[in-house]
C-alpha positions in Angstrom: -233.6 -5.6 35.0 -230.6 -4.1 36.9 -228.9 -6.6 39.0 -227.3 -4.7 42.2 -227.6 -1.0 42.8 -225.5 0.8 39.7 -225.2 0.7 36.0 -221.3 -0.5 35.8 -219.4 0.7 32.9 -218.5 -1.8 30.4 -214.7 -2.9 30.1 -213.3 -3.7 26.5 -210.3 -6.0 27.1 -209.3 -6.7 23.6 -209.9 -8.3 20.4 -208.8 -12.1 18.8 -209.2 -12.6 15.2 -208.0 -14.7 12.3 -206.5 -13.4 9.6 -209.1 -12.2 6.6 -208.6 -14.0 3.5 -210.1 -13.3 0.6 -213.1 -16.6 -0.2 -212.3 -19.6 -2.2 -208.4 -19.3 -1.1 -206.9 -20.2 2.1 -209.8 -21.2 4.4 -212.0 -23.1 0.8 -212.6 -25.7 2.7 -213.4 -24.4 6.2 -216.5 -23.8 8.0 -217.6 -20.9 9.6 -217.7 -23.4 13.2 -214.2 -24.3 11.9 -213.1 -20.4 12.1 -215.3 -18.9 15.1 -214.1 -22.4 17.4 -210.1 -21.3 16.3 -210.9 -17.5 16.9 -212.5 -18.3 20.2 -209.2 -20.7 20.9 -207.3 -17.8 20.4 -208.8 -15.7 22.7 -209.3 -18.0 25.4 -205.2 -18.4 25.2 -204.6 -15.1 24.9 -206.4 -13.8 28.1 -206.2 -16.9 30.1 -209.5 -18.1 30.1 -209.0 -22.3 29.9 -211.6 -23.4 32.1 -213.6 -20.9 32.9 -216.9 -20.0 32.4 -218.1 -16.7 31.2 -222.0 -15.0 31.2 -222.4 -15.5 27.6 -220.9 -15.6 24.1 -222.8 -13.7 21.7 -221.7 -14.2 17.8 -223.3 -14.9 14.5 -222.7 -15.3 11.0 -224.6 -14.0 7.4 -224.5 -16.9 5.5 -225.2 -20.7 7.2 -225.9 -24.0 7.0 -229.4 -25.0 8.6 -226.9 -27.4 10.4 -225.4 -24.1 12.3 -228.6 -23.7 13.7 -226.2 -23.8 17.0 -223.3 -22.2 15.2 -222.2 -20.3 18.4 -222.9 -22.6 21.6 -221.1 -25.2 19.3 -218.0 -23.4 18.7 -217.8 -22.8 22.4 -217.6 -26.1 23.5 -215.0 -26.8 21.2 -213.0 -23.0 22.6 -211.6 -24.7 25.7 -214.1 -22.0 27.7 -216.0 -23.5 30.5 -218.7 -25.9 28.8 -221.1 -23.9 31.1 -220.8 -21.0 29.2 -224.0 -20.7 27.1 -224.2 -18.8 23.3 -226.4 -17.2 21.5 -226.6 -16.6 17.8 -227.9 -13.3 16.2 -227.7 -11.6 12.8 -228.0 -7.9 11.8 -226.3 -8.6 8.2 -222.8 -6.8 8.8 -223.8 -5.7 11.6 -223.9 -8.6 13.5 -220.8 -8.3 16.0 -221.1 -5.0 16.8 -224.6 -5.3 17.7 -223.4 -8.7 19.5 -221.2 -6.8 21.4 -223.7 -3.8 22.3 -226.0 -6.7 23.9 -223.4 -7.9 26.1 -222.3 -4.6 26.9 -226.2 -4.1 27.9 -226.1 -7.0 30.3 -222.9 -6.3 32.2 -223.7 -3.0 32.5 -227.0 -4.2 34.1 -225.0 -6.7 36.4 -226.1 -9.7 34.9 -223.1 -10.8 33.5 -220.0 -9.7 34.4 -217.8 -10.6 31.4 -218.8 -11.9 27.7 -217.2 -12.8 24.3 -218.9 -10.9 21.3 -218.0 -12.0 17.5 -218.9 -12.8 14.3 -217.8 -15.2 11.5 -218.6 -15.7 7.5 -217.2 -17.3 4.5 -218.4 -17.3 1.0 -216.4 -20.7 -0.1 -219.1 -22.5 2.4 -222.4 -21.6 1.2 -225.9 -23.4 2.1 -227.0 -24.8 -1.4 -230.4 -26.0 -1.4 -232.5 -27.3 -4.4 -235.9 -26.1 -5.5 -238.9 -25.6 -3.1 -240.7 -28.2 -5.6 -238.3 -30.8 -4.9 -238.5 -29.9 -1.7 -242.1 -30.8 -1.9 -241.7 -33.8 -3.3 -239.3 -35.8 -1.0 -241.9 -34.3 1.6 -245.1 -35.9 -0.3 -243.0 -39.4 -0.6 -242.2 -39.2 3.4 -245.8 -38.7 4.3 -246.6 -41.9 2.4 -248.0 -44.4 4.8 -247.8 -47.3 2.1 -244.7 -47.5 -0.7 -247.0 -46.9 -3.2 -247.5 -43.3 -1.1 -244.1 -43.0 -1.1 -243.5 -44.1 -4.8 -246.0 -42.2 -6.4 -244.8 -38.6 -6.2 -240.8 -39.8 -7.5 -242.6 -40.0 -10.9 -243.0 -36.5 -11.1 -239.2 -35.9 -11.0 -237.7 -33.9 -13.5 -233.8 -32.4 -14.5 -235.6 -28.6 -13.0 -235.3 -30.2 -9.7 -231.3 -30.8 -9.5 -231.0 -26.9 -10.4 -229.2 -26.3 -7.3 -230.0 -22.7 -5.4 -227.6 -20.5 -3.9 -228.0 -17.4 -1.6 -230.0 -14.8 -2.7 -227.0 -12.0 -3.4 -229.9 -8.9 -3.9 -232.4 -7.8 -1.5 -235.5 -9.2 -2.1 -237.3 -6.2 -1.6 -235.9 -4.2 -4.9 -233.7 -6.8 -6.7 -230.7 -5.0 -6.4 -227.3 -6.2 -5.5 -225.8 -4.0 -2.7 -223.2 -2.6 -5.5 -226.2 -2.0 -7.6 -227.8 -0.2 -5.2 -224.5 2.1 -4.0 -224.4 3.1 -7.5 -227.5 4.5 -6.8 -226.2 6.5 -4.1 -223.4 7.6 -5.6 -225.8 9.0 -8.4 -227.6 10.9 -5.5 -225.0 12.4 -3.7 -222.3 13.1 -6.9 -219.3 11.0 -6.1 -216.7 10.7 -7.8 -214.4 7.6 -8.9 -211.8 9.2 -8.2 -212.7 10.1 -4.6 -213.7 6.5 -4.1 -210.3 5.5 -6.2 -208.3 7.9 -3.4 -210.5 6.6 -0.2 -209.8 2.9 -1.2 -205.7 3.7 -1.4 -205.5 5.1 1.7 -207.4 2.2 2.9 -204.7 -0.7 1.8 -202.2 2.4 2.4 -203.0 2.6 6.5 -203.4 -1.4 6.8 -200.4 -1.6 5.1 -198.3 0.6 7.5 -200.0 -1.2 10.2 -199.4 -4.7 9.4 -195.8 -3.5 9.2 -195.2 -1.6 12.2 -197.0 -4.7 13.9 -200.1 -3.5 15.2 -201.9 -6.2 14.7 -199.6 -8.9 16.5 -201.8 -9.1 19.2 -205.3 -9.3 17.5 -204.3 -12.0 14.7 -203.5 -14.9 15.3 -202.0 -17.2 12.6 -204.7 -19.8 11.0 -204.0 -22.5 8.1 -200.5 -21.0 7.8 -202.3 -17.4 7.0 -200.1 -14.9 9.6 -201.9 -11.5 8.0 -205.1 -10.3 5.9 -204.2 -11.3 2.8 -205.8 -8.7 0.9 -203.9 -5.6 1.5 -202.5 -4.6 -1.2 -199.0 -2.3 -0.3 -198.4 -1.6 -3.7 -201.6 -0.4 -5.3 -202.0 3.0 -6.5 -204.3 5.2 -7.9 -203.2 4.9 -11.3 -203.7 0.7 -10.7 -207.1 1.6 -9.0 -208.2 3.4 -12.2 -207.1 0.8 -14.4 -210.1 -1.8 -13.5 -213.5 -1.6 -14.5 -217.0 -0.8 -12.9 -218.4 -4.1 -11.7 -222.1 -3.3 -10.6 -223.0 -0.7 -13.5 -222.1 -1.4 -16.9 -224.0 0.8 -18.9 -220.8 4.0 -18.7 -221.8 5.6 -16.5 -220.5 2.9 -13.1 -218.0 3.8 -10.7 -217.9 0.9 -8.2 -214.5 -1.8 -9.1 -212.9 -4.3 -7.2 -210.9 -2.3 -6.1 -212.8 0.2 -4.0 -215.6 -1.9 -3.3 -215.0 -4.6 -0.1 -213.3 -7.8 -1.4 -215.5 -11.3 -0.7 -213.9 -12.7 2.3 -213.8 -15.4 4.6 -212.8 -14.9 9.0 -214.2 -14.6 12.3 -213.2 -11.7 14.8 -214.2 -11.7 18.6 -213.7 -8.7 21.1 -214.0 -9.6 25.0 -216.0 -7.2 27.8 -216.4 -7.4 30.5 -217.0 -5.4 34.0 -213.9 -3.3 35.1 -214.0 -5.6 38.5 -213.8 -8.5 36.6 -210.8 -7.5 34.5 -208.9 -6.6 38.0 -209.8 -9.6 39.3 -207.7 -11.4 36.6 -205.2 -8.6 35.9 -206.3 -7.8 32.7 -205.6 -4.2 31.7 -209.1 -2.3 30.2 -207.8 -0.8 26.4 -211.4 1.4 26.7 -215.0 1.3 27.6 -218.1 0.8 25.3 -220.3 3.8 26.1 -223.0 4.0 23.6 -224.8 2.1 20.7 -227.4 2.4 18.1 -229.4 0.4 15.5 -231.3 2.1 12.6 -233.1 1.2 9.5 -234.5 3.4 6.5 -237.0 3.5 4.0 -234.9 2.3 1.0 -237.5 -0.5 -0.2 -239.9 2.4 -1.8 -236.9 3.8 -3.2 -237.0 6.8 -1.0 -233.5 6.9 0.6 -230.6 5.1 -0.1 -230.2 1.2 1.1 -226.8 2.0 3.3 -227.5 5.5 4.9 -229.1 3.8 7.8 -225.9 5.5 9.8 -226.6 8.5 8.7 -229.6 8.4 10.9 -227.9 6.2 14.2 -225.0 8.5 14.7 -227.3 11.6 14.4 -229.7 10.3 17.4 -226.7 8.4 19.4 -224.6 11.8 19.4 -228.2 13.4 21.3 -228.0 10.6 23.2 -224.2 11.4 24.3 -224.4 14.9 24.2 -221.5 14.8 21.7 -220.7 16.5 18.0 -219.7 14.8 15.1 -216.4 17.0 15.8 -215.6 15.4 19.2 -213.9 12.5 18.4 -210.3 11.2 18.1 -210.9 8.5 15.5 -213.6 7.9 13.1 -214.4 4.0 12.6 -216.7 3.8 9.4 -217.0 0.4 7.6 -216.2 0.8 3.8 -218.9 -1.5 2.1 -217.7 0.2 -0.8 -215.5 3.2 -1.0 -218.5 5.3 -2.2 -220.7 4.3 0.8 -218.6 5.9 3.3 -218.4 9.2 1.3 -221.9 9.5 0.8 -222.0 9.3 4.7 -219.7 11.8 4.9 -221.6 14.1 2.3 -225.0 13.3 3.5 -223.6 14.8 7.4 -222.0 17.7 6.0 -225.6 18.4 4.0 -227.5 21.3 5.9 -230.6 19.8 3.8 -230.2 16.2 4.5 -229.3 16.7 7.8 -232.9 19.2 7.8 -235.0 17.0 6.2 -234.2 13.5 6.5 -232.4 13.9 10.3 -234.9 16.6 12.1 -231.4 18.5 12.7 -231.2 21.8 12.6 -228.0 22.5 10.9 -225.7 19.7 9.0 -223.5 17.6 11.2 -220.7 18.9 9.9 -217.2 17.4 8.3 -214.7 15.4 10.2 -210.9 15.3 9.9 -210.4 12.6 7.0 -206.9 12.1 8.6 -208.8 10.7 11.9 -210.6 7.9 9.7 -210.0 4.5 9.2 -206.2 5.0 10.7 -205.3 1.3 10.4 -207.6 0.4 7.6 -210.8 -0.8 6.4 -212.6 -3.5 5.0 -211.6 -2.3 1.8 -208.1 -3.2 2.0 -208.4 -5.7 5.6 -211.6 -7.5 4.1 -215.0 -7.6 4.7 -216.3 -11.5 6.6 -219.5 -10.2 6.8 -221.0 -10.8 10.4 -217.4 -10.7 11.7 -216.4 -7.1 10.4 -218.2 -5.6 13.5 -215.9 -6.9 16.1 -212.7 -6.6 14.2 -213.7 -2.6 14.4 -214.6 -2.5 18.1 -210.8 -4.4 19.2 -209.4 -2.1 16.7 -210.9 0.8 17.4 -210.3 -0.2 21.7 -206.6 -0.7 21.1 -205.9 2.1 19.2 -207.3 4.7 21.7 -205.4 2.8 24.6 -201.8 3.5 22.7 -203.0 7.2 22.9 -202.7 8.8 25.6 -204.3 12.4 23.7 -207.4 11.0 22.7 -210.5 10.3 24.6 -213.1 8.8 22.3 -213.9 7.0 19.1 -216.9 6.8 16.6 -217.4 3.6 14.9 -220.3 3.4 11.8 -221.5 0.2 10.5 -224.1 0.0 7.2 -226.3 -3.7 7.0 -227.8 -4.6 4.3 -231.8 -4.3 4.8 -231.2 -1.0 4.6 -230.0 -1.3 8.3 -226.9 0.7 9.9 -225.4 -0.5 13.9 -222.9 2.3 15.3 -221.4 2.8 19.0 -218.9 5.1 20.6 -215.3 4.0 22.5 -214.3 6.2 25.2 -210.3 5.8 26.3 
């Protein structure tokens, strides 16, 4: 469905996010319209966008309300953006703003938009809480009552069960597993160590540190609730602190997975805008770099065949065919740390001449990439992890980073999902 006589390349302009705080603190009593309105505030002040009306705004979060039904299109009439500007709410787990993004990207590159908002939001300290599906049945049976004996009759078959509220399911419903549960699993399959996932975490809190103090991230936070920085870095951890705490997902001995290399429950909202490089000069916005490719996979974990985050294993593999590109050929490496361990396993799984054989059709391993390239401003680990919002807070991190070096040319960003589901792209400079 191209609109005019070109594919146009797809502008990213820059990122707006609230600071990540870790759930049940600073944003408690916020919902995620209350976070992804004040994130979409910020970035219509930021690029100058009061009053006008862009092609879309794409965002989603995890875990809603039934009432958010229209999370998106909600928050935008409350963003000061044009109220013609429509939304659309999707969800690929953590995935969700980086696929968000890749959609708009699609469409301007098609012409049919020519500039778009892509985000994501979550918070824990807001969940849906819903009752049992038999007292569910119940207030049904009393409203299809036509006379109030109808109605009456089924309230005598209430009972204490009924008032046991229900939260979100935490484990996938396929295996029963929690996603720490199910790393540990991985970590068993692929021999990582704790203390590689103890080192991976501290450079993690080590690299946001040193960015949140050499103020990279002035320009993509903006302050919220009287928050002025992701409040989970820690600056002072170490690896004798890290090996301090206990496994949290395994307890039987033989556990490697803590709080403190596993991704912190968090509350945010992130937003990155794109647009076509003829919009952009129209308004004299500068581009920071282009989105060039994406990819969305899934695996086989259900059966127990493969492990419930390799999915990006698979997408990089078949998006670096796609770009003609190795897993060598990049300036930075973007790879979402769901847990410490996932991203090694990754790592391991690429440079595996078997894996990469067997399970990717390659025929050699991937390789290894320069550990020095990864995560340079750091990961969700340290920053935080808003589930649906992660996605977006990589893509404007990722842009900015390649547009303050003038050496590099392209960046690799990785995302797992739960599903068993992985998103990943590629930023050119």
């Amino acid at each position: 469905m191209l609109v005019g006589s070109a594919v146009r390349r797809v502008a990213i302009l820059g990122g707006t996010r609230i600071p990540f705080a870790r759930s049940n603190g600073a944003y408690a009593h916020l919902s995620n319209q209350d976070m992804f309105t004040a994130t979409l505030r910020g970035a219509v002040e930021r690029f100058g966008l009061a009053g006008q009306r862009l092609g879309d705004v794409s965002a989603g979060a995890v875990i809603k309300h039934s009432k958010d039904y229209n999370l998106v299109r909600e928050s935008v009439l409350g963003s000061g953006l044009d109220p013609h500007t429509p939304g659309l709410d999707i969800q690929r787990a953590c995935g969700t703003s980086l696929e968000a993004a890749i959609l708009l990207g699609n469409k301007i590159a098609l012409g049919q938009i020519d500039a778009g908002i892509a985000g994501g939001v979550d918070t824990v300290s807001d969940p849906p809480i819903s009752y049992p599906q038999s007292y569910q049945q119940l207030l049904l049976a009393s409203a299809r009552g036509r006379t109030f004996g109808q109605r009456l009759a089924p309230w005598f078959s209430l009972r204490p069960k009924h008032f046991k509220p229900v939260l979100p399911g935490i484990v996938e419903p396929r295996t029963g597993l929690s996603m720490g549960q199910s790393t540990e699993l991985m970590v068993k399959t692929w021999n990582i160590s704790r203390a590689a996932q103890d080192e991976l975490a501290l450079a993690s809190h080590q690299h946001a540190a040193s960015a949140w103090s050499e103020g990279f991230y002035g320009d993509l936070v903006i302050e919220h609730q009287g928050l002025t920085s992701d409040n989970n870095v820690r600056a002072d951890t170490s690896l004798e602190k890290l090996a301090k705490l206990r496994p949290t997902f395994d307890l039987s001995g033989q556990g490697s997975l803590t709080a403190g290399n596993s991704t912190p429950l968090t509350d945010g909202a992130a937003s990155v805008l794109l647009a076509s490089e003829e919009w952009a000069a129209e308004r004299k916005l500068p581009v920071l770099a282009y989105l060039r490719y994406g990819k969305a996979w899934a695996v086989d974990f259900a059966t127990g065949k493969e492990g419930l985050l390799m999915a990006p294993t698979y997408a990089v593999a078949t998006m670096l065919k796609d770009a003609g590109l190795k897993l060598q050929d990049f300036d930075y490496y973007e790879i979402h740390e769901a847990f410490a361990a996932q991203v090694l396993c990754t790592l391991a799984a690429w440079e595996s001449s078997d894996y990469c054989r067997d399970a990717l059709g390659e025929p050699a391993a991937l390789g290894s990439i320069d550990r020095s390239r990864l995560n340079v401003k750091g990961g969700s680990v340290a920053v935080g992890h808003p589930f649906a919002a992660t996605g977006a807070r990589i893509v404007a991190t990722l842009a900015k980073i390649l547009a303050n070096d003038a050496t590099a040319k392209r960046g690799l960003i990785s995302v797992c999902t739960a599903g068993g589901m992985g998103v990943t792209a590629i930023l050119e400079r």
